[in-house]
VOGU-3710 file (C-alpha; in Angstrom, 3 decimals, decimal comma):
1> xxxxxxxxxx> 0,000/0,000/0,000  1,564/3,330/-1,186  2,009/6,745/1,304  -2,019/7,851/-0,417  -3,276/4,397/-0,048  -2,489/4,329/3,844  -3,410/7,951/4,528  -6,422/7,326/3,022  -7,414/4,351/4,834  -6,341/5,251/8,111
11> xxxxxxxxxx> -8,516/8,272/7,638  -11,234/6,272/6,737  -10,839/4,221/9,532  -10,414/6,854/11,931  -12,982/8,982/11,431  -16,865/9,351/10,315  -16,906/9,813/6,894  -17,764/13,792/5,753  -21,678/13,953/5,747  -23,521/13,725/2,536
21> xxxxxxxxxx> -25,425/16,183/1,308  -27,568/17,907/4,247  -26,689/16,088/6,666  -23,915/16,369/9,591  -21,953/13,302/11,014  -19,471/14,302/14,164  -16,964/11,544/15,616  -13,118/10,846/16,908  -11,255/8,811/18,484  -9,757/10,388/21,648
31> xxxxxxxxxx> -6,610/8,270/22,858  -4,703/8,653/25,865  -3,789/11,929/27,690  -3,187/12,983/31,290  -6,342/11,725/32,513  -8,400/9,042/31,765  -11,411/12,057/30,378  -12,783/13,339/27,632  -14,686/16,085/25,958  -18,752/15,820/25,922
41> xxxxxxxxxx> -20,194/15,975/23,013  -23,146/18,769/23,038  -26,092/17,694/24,565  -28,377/20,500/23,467  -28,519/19,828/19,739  -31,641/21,843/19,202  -33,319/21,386/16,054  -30,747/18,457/14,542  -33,287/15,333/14,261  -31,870/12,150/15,893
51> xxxxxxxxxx> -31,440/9,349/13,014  -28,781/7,896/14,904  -27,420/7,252/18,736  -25,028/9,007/20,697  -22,312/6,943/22,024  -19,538/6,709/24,172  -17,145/3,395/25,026  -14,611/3,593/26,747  -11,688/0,820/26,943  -8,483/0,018/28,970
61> xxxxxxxxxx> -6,112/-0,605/26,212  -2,425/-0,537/27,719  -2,882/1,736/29,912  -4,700/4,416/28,078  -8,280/5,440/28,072  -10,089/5,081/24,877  -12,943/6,701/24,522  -14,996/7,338/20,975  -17,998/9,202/19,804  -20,742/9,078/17,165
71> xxxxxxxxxx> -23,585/10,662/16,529  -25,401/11,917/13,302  -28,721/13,862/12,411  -29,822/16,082/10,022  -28,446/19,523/10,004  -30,145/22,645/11,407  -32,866/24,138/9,170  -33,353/27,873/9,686  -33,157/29,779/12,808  -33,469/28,118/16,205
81> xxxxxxxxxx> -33,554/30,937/18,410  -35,049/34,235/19,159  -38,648/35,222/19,493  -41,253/35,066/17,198  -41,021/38,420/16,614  -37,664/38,859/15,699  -36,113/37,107/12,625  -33,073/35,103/12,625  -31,378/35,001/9,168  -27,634/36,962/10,173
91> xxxxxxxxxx> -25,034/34,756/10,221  -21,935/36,085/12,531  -18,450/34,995/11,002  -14,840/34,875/12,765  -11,463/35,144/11,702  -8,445/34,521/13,505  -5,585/35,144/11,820  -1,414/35,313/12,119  -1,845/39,207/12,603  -5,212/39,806/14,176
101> xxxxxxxxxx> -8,747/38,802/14,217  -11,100/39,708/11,803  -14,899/39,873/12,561  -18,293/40,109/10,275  -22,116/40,101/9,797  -23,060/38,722/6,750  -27,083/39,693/5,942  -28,908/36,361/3,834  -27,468/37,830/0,258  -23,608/37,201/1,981
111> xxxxxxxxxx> -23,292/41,182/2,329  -21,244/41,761/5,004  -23,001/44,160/6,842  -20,635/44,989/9,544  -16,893/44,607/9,844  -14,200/44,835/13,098  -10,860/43,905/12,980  -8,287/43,613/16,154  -4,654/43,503/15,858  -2,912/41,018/17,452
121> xxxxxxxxxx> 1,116/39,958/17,252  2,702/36,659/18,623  5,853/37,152/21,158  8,333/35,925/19,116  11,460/36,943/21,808  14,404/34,805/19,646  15,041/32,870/16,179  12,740/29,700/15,973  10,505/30,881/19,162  6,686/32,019/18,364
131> xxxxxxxxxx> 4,378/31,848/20,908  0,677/33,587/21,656  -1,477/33,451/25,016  -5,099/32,434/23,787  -6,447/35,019/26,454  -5,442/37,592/23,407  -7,534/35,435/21,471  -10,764/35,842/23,582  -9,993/39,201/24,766  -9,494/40,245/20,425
141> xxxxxxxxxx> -12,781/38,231/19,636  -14,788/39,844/22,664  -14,124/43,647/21,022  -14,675/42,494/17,897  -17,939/41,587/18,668  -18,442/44,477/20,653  -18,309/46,934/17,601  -20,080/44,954/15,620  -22,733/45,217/17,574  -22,541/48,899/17,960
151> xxxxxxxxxx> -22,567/48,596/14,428  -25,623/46,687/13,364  -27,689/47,698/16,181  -31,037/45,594/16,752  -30,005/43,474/13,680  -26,840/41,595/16,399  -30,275/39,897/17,752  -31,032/38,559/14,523  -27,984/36,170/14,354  -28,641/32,439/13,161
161> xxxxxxxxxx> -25,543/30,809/13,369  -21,644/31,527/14,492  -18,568/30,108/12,170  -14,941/30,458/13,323  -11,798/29,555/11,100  -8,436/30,232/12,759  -4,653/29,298/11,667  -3,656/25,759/12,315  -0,050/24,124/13,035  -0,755/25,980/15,922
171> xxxxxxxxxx> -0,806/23,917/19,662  -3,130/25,255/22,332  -2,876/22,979/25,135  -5,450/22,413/27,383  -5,695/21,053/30,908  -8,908/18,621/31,744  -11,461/21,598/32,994  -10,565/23,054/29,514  -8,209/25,948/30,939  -5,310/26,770/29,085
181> xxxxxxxxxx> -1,954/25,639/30,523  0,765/27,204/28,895  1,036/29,641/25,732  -0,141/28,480/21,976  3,284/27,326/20,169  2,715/29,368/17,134  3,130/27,803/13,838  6,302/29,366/13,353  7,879/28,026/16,035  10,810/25,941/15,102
191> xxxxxxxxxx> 12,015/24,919/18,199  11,498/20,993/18,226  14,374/20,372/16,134  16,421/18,301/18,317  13,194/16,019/19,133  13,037/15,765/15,728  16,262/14,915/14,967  16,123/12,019/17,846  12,835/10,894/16,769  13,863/10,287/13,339
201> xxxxxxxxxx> 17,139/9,090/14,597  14,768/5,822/15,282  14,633/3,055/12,122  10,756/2,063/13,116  10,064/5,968/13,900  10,887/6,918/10,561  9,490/4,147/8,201  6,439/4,873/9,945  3,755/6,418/7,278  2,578/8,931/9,101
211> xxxxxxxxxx> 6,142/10,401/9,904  6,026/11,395/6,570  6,504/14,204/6,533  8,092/14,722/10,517  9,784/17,994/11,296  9,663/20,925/13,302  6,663/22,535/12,359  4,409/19,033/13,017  2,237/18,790/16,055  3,648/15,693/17,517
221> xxxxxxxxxx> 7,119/17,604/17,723  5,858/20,342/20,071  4,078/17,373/22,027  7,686/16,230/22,563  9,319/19,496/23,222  6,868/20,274/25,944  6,992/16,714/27,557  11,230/17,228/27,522  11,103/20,631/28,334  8,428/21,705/30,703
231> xxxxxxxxxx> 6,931/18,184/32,150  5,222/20,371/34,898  3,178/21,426/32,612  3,220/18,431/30,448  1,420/16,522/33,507  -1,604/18,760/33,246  -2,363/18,384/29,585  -5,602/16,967/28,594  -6,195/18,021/25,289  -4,609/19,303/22,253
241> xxxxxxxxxx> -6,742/21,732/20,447  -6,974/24,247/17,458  -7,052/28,366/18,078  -10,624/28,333/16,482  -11,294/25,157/19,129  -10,560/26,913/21,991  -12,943/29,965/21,095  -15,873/27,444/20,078  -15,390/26,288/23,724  -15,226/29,620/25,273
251> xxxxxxxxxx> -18,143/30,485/23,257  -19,769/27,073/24,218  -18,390/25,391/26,974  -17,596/22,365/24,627  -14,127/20,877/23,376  -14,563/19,737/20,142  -12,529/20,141/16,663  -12,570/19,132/13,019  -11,594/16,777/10,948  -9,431/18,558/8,822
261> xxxxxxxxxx> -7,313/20,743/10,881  -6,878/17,254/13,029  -5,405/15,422/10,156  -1,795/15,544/11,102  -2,697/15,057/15,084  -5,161/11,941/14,495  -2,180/10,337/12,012  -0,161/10,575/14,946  -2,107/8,820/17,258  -4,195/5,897/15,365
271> xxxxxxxxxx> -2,902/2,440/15,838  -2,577/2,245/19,504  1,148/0,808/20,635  1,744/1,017/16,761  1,127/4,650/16,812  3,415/7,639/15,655  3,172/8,972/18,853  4,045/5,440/21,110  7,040/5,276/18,707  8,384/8,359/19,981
281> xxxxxxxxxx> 7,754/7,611/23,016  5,087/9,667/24,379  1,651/9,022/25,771  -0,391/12,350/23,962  -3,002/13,981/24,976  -6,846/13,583/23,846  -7,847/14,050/20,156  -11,449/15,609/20,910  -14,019/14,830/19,165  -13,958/15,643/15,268
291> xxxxxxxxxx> -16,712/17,277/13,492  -17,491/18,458/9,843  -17,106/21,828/9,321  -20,514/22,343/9,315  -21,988/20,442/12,485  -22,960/22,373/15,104  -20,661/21,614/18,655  -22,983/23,654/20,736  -24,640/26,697/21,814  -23,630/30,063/23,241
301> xxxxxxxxxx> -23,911/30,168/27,072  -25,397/32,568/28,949  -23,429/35,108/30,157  -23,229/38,465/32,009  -21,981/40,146/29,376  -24,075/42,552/27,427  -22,809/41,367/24,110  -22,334/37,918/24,850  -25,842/37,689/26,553  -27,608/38,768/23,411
311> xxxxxxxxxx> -25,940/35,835/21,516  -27,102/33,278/23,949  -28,256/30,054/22,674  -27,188/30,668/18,873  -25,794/27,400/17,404  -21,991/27,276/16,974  -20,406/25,368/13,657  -17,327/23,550/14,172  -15,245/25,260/11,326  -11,478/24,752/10,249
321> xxxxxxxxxx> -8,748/25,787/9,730  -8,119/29,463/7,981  -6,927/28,071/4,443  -9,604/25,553/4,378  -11,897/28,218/4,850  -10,221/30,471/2,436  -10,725/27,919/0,021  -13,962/27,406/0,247  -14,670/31,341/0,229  -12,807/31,507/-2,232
331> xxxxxxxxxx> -15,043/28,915/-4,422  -11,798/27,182/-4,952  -13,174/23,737/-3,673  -13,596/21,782/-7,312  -11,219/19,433/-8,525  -8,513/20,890/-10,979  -8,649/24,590/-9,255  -5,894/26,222/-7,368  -5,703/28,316/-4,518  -3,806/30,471/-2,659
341> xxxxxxxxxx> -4,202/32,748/0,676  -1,822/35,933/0,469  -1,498/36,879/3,788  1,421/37,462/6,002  2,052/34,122/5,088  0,888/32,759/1,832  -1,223/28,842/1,244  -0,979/27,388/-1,944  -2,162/24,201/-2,976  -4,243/22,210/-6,246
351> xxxxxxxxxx> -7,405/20,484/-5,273  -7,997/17,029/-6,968  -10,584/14,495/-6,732  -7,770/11,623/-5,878  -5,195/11,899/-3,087  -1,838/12,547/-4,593  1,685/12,417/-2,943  3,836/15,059/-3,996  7,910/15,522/-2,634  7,761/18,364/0,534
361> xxxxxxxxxx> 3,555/19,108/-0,310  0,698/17,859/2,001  -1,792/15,717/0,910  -4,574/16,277/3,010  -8,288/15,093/2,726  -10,565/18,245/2,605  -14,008/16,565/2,504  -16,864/15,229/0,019  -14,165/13,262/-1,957  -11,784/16,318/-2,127
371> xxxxxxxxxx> -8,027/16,571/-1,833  -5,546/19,633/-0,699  -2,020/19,479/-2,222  -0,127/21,652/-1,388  0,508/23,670/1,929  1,210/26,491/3,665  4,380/28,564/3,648  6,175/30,832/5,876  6,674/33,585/3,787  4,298/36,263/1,795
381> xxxxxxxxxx> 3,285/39,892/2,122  5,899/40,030/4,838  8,294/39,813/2,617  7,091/42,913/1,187  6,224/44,685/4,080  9,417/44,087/4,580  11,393/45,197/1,913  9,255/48,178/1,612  9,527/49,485/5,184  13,505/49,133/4,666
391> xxxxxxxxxx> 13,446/51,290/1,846  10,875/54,084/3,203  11,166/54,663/6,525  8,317/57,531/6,493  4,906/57,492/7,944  3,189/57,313/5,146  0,370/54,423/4,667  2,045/51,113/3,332  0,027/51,140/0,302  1,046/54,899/-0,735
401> xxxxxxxxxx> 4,846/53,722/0,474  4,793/50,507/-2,076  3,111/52,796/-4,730  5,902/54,947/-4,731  8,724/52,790/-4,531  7,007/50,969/-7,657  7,026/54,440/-9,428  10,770/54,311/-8,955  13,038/53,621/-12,736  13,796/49,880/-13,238
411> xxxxxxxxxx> 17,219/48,546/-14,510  16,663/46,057/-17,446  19,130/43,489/-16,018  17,165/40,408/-14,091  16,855/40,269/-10,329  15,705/37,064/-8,543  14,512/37,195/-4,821  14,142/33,761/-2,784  11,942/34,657/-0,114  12,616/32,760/2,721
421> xxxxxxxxxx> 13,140/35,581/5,358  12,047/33,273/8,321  12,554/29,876/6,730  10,114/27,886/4,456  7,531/25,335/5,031  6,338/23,553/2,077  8,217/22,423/0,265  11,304/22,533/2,006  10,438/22,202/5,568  13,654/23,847/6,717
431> xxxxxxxxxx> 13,770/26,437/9,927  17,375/27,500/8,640  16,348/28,301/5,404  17,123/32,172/4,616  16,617/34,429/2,068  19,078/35,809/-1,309  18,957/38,051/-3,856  20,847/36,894/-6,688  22,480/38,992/-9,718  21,843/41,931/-7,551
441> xxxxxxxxxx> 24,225/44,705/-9,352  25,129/48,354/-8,968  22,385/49,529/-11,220  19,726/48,035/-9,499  17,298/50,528/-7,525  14,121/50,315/-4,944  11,684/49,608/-7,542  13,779/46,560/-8,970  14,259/45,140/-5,295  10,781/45,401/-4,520
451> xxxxxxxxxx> 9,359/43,184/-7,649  11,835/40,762/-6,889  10,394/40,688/-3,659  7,032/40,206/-4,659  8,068/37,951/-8,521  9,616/35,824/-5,625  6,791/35,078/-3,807  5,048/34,121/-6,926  7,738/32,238/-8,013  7,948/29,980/-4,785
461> xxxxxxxxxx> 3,957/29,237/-5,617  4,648/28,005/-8,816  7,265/25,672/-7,760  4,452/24,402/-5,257  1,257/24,140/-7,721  4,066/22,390/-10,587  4,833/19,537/-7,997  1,337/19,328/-6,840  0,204/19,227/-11,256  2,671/16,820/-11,966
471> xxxxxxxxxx> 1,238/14,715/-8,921  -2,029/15,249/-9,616  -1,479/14,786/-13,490  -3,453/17,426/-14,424  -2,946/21,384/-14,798  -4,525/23,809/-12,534  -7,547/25,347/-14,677  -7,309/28,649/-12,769  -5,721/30,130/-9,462  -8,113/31,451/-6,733
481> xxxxxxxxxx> -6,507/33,928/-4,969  -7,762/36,122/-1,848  -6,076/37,307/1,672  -4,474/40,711/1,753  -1,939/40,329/-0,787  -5,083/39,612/-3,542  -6,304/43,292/-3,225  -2,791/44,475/-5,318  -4,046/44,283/-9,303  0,251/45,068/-9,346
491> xxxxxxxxxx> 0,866/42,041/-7,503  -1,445/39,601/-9,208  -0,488/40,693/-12,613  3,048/39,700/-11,472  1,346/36,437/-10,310  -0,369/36,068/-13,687  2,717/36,130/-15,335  4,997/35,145/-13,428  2,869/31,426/-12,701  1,940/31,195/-16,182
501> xxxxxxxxxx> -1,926/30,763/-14,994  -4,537/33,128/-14,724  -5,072/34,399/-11,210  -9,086/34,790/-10,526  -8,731/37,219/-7,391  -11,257/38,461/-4,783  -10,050/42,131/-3,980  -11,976/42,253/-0,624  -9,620/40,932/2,364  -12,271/38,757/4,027
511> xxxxxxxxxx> -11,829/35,314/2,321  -11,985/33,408/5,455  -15,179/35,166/6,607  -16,916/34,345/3,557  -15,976/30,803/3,581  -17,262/30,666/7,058  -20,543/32,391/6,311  -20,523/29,645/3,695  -19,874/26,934/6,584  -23,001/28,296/8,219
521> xxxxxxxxxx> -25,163/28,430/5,165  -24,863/24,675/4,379  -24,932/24,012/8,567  -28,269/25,592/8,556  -29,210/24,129/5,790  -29,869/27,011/3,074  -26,951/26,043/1,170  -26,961/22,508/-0,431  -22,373/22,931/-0,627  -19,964/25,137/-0,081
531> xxxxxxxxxx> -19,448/26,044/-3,953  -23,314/27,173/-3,627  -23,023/29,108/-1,045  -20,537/31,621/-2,379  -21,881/31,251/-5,851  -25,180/32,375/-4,247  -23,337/35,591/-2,618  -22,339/37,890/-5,303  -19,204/38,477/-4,396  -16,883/39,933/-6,772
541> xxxxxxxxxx> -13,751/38,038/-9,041  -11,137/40,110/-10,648  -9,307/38,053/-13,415  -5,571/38,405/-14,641  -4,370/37,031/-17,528  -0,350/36,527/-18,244  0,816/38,506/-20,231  2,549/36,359/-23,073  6,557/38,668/-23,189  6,277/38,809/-19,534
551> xxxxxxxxxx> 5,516/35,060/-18,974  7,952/34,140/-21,564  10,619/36,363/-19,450  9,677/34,347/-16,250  9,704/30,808/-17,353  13,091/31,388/-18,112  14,207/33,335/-14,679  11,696/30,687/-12,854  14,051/27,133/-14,061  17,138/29,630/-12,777
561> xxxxxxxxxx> 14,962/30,317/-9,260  14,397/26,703/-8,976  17,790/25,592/-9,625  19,571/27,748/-7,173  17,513/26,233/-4,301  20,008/23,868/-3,235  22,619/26,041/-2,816  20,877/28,551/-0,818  19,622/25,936/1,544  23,511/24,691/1,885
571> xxxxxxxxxx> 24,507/28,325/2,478  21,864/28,871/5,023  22,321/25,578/7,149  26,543/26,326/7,084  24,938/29,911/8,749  22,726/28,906/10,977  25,445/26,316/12,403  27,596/29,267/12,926  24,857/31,087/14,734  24,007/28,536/16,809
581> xxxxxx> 27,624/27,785/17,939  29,482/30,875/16,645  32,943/29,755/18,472  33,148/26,434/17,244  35,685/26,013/14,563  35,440/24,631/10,896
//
């Protein structure tokens, strides 16, 4: 059975099976932890009619508790709460991202009605160290929802339905009352490498399936880290969670999560004594129970607060993780489309109707018989935030800044930018990774350094979506593309040509929003899919189209980009040994 093959059945085995149309199915397996508990699943499912039964067995299996959960029903259909007097047909979205949280009200047509956005930054205090307290998390989504409910006034009571996406590769570690125990270890956090290094160091560790790929950025490695490093705190841990998990159970007293941010945890820890995890020596903690992205894993609690109070008892959809939910707001979930998320850090990836194993990409199953390959990177508009802020120091707004360095007179010789400022992720999976400009000459000026910047971004997503085509064996029919970066027509012309595809971009910066409103839509059941609900929206597509001289000009400096890869990454890991032990000789 090949790497696909075993993924595939091991997910198949692990969980419930992605509900069919209308329907939502929630399960897991939860193995181990510090205490023989786990999560309830929620008992007030309001309108969801019963077809099946709820069910929990729990085992003694060497040592660990076992416990699993079913249960299925049909999925919510309409509003289930407010008087009779007051409608229910707003649907309340949530965005956490890698440099704040993002907030809005989308009315029945997917306008989004109101908008509130809180910046947030992770304490990143040395190289490879990226951490966040998930306090900022619920402190960020409480003002949020304050303003938007100074914002929309008596129509914040008219709310049907909540939907959360959040980044992933992201740890928030939870005791067994559900309280946090330590900070989130951010998902660029690098730290683990030495429990890497010993972990695949072991011949049955690393011809295990699932250890492909194993490195720092996996959750498994910060499980190790924290049981080497802080066991204090390791002793406490109960359950492993997402960001978006741990406001759904702030928001509903519940700890749940979904299937697809979970893929990489629950690979870790199916097979019992065989498992990833009891390789490496480690009992983990819980896997809580998994849900589609549209089941409900609760309602709001009461509360004191004013805001919170007049959200009471709305029903609360699972969600995913922040590129999943990009995708689908972008409409990007059909086989044979691309995507990608241009945020601080960009997502790129192909989705097929077959899993497909490419070298240094994730193949990841995204639901009703669709595949992700591809993955997320480390590096994007930060790059050019960068650059720019290096070479304009003044106050001005970043946008007028970038404009004018832009403005600036090009030199006609090439420039090539490998953008790995902090590392890379896929493909390369390397913390020491750094960044190069290469054929950088006297004559080149701002406005040369800054394309670079941005012509290397692109170029790093082609080299993903090429491996993920030529695994696939077929060629992307278009490029979704949304986040921040997507609202540049500059950038995504450079895109255009500098992928060779045409870029289909959605201007507006609220991609994960709109693919939660579209979570909620299909949980409540006025949506038949995801692809429906955003077609039914009306929100607006910009196309680019390469530009045939241009594209011509970048296949050629692309095959040089690609080339030089290997001898950057040498470079960079001869550096980073030198940083890490700058006396040591040789």
């Amino acid at each position: 059975m090949g790497t696909s093959e075993a993924s595939a059945d091991r997910w198949s085995r692990l969980h419930v099976p992605f509900p069919p149309e209308g329907e939502t199915i929630g399960g897991g397996a939860s193995v181990g932890g510090a205490v023989g508990h786990a999560a309830w699943i929620a008992a007030d499912r309001g309108p969801v009619q019963r077809r099946g039964r709820s069910a929990l067995r729990r085992a003694r299996r060497g040592g660990r508790a076992v416990a699993k959960f079913v249960w299925s029903g049909r999925a919510a259909r309409g509003p289930t709460r407010g008087e009779a007097d007051v409608p229910t047909d707003r649907i309340l979205t949530l965005d956490l991202g890698g440099s704040g949280l993002k907030a809005g009200l989308f009315a029945p047509d997917g306008t989004l009605q109101a908008t509130a956005s809180v910046p947030m930054a992770f304490d990143e205090p040395r190289e490879g160290i990226s951490e966040q307290d998930p306090a900022v998390w619920w402190a960020g989504a409480r003002q949020a929802l304050s303003e938007i409910a100074a914002a929309a006034g008596p129509d914040f009571d008219r709310v049907s339905g909540i939907a959360i996406c959040g980044f992933t590769r992201t740890q928030v570690l939870l005791d067994a009352e559900g309280c946090v125990v330590r900070p989130a270890i951010g998902f660029r956090d690098a730290r683990a490498g030495a429990e890497v290094a010993a972990a695949l160091a072991r011949p049955e560790f690393a011809a295990h399936p699932a250890a492909r790929p194993f490195n720092v950025f996996h959750p498994l490695a910060r499980l190790l880290w924290v049981a080497a490093h802080e066991p204090e705190v390791w002793s406490k841990v109960a359950w492993v969670v997402e960001p978006k998990d741990h406001l759904n159970f702030r928001l509903t007293g519940r700890v749940a999560s979904d299937a697809v941010s979970q893929h990489w945890m629950a690979m870790a820890t199916a097979g019992g004594s065989d498992s990833l995890a009891a390789l490496a020596g480690i009992r983990p903690p819980a896997l809580p129970p998994l849900f589609a992205p549209h089941a409900i894993v609760g309602r709001v609690r009461p509360s004191d607060d004013p805001v919170m109070a007049r959200l009471a008892g709305v029903p609360v959809f699972c969600g995913a993780n922040d590129s999943w939910a990009a995708a689908a707001g972008l409409g990007a979930l059909a086989p044979g489309r691309a995507y990608g998320i241009s945020g601080s850090s960009e997502v790129f990836g192909l989705i097929a109707d077959h899993a497909a194993e490419a070298e240094g990409l994730l193949t990841l199953p995204w639901g009703d018989g669709l595949w992700q390959i591809g993955g997320p990177g480390l590096n994007g508009a930060n790059a050019l935030a960068w650059i720019v802020d290096r070479l304009d120091r003044s106050d001005l707004p970043f946008e007028a800044k970038l404009a004018g360095l832009l403005a600036g007179p090009r030199h006609a010789a090439p420039l090539l930018f490998l953008p790995y400022l902090v590392g890379e992720r896929t493909p390369f999976w390397d913390g020491d990774l750094r960044a190069a400009f290469l054929g950088l000459g006297a004559g080149h000026g701002p406005a040369d350094l800054v394309r670079a910047v941005m012509e290397g971004v692109a170029f790093h997503a082609r080299l993903v979506l090429e491996r993920a085509e030529a695994a696939v064996g077929r060629r992307a029919s278009e490029v979704r593309l949304g986040g921040g970066g997507a609202a540049s027509s500059v950038w995504n012309q450079i895109r255009a040509d500098g992928i060779g595809r045409e870029i289909v971009a959605m201007p507006q910066r609220q991609t994960g929003l709109a693919g939660c409103f579209a979570v909620a839509q299909v949980g409540l059941g006025l949506a038949p899919d995801l692809a429906a609900a955003i077609d039914g929206a009306g929100l607006a597509f910009e196309r680019f189209r390469p530009d045939p001289a241009a594209a011509r000009r970048a296949d050629r400096l692309h095959a040089i980009f690609r080339e030089s890869q290997g001898f950057v990454a040498d470079v960079s890991r001869r550096l980073a040994a030198i940083d890490r032990d700058p006396s040591a000789s040789g």
